[in-house]
N, C-alpha and C positions, 0 to 999 in steps of 0.2 A: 531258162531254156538255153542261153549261151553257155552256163556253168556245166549244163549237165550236155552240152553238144563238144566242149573244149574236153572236159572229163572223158567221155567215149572216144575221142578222136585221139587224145597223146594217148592213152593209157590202153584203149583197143591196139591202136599201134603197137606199143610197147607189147603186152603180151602174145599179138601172132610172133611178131619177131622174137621173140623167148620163146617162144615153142618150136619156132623153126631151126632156131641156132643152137636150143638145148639137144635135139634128137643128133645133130651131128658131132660125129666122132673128130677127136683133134686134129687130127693128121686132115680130113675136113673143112676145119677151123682154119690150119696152116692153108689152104688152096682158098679159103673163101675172103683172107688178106686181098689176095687177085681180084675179086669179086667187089668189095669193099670198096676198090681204088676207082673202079669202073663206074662204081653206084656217087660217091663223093666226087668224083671228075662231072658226070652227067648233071649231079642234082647242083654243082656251083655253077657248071658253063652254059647250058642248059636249060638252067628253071631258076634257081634267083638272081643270077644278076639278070638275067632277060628280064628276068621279073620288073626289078627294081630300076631299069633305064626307062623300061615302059609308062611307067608312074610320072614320066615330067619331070624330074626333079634333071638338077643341074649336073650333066657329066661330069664335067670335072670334080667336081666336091665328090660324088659316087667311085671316080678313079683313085680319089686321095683317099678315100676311108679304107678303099681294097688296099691301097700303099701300107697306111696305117694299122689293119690289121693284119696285115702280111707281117710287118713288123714286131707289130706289138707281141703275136703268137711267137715269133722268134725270138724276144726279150724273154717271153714266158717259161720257153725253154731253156733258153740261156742260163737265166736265174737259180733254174731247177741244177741244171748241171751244175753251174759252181758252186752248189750247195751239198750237192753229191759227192762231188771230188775233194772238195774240203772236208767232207765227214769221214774219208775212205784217206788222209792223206797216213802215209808211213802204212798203208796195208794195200800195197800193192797188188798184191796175189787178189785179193775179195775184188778188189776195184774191175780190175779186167775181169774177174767170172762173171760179176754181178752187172757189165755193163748193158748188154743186150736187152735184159732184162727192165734195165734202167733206163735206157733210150724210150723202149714200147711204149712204157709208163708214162713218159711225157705225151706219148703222143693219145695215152685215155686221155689224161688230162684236157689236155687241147678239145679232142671230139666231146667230151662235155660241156667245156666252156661254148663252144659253137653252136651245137646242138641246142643245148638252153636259151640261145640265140633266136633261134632257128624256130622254135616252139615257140619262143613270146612272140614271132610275130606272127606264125598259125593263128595262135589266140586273137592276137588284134584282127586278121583278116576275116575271122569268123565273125567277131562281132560286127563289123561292119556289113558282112552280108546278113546277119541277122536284123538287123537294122534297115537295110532296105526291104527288105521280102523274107521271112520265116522257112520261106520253101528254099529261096536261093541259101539260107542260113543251112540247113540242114543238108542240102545235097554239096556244099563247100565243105562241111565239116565230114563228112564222107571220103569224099576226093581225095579230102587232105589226109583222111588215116589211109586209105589207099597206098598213097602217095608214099606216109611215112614207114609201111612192114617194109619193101625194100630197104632203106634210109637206116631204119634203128636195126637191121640185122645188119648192115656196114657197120653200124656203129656198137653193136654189140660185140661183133667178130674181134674188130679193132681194139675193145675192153679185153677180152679174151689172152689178146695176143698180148695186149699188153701185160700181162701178168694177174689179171683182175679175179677172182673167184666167180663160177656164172652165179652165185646169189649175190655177191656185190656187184656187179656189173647189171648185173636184171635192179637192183635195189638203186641204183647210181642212175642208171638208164628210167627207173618209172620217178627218181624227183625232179630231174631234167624236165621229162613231159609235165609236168605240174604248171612248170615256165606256159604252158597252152594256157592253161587256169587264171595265170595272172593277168596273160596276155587279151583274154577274154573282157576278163574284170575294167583293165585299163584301157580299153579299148569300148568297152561300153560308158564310161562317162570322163573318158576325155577322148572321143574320138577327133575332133576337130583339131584340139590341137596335136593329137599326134598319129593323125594319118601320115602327115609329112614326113614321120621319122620311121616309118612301114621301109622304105626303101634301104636307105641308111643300117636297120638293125638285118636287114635281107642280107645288105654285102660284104656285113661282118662275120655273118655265119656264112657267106657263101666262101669269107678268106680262110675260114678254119678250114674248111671243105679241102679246099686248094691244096691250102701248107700241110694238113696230113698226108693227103694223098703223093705227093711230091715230094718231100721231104721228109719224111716215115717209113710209107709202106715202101714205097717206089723204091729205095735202097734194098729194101729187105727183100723184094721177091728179085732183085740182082745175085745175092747169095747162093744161086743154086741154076751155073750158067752150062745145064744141060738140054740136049733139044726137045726132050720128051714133055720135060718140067716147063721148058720156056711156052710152045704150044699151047699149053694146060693154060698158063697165066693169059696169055694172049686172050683165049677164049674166053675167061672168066671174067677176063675187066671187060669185053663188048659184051659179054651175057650183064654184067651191071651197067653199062648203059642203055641196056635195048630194054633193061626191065624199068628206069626211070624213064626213057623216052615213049614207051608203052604205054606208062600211066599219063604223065605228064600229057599226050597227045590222045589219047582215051579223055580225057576231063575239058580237051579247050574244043574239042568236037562238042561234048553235050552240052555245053555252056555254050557254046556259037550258036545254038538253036533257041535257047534259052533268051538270047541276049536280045534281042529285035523286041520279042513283048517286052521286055523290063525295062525300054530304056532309060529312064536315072537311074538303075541300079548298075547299071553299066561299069562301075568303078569298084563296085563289090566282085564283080565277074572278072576285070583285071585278074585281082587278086586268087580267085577262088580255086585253083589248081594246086595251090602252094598248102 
């Protein structure tokens, strides 16, 4: 029941969001970057690290891990680029056509590594309400594909832009969700010991969240410093946060009703929005 509730939930996800980001036209694509930024701002400031402070665990160690993968995502970049420029050395001319292009690309990378994040720990929090109450199990895993058709059309968009084909990006985006499968798995017979690290793998994806949005898109939709364009963007990143704050406060309403009868499952219903 967890396998086949994690399976519907990345992979439901996955496919609305292919459907919704295949029907749009590029130019689109280029305005829904805006969108994207507004959707990854909302769902790291928002909903996982809220998430993951709420859990009890120790601030500071939860401040250092954001430190560290604020980091570490920059390393990862890093690494990609002088791997880049060293392959391009003595061809100048390619280097600067192809760099634009080369930048985006880091930043798929990135929103996969995050995202897969992101998904293992759906998966554990799925199990864990499966585990208290079936019915709590099933309407978490709901939530959370809710949660994720905004989420992986960011994150689809952001493959897009990066240079990605939409069958590879759709094909990149549904093994990502799979991370739910694992997460499920690992989460039904080691939950005890690693409820503890539910938080922790929250604000590692919540850092990828961050560092794309900031350090990716955010440059890029600067490129085009007209008023008509600026507007447009303004609009589109509050239209991506009003559609994760929608859900995200759509799901802790039903669950705050929910919560009074279930109380031990109380710790599953933390989680169950994510």
């Amino acid at each position: 029941m967890i396998l086949l509730a994690t399976t519907i939930s990345g992979v439901g996800s996955i496919l609305g969001a292919a459907l919704l980001s295949l029907t749009a036209a590029s130019r689109a694509v280029e305005r829904m970057v805006s969108f994207s930024v507004g959707v990854l701002l909302a769902t790291a400031l928002l909903h996982s690290l809220p998430e993951a402070f709420a859990s009890g665990a120790d601030p500071r160690a939860l401040f250092g891990t954001l430190l560290a993968g604020l980091l570490g995502f920059f390393l990862l970049e890093k690494i990609s680029l002088l791997r880049h420029s060293h392959h391009h050395e003595g061809d100048g001319h390619h280097h600067h056509h192809g760099h634009d292009r080369e930048e985006a690309g880091r930043s798929g990378l990135t929103i996969l590594v995050g995202d897969t994040f992101h998904n293992f720990a759906d998966g554990i929090v799925i199990a864990a309400a499966f585990l208290a109450d079936p019915k709590i199990g099933i309407v978490t895993a709901l939530a959370i594909a809710a949660h994720e058709i905004p989420q992986e059309v960011g994150d689809f968009i952001v493959l897009l832009n990066a240079g990605f084909s939409k069958a590879r990006a759709f094909a990149f985006n549904l093994l990502s969700s799979l991370a739910a499968v694992a997460g499920g798995l690992v989460g039904y017979f080691l939950l005890d010991e690693m409820s503890g690290w539910v938080p922790y793998v929250l604000v590692i994806a919540a850092s990828s969240f961050l560092y794309i949005a900031v350090s990716d898109l955010m440059p890029q939709m600067q490129r085009k410093p007209r008023w008509r364009e600026s507007i447009v963007q303004v609009v589109l990143v509050a239209a991506g946060i009003a559609a994760i704050v929608w859900v995200t406060d759509g799901v802790h309403d039903h669950h705050g009703h929910g919560e009074a009868g279930h109380g031990g499952a109380g710790h599953a219903h933390a989680h169950a929005d994510h």
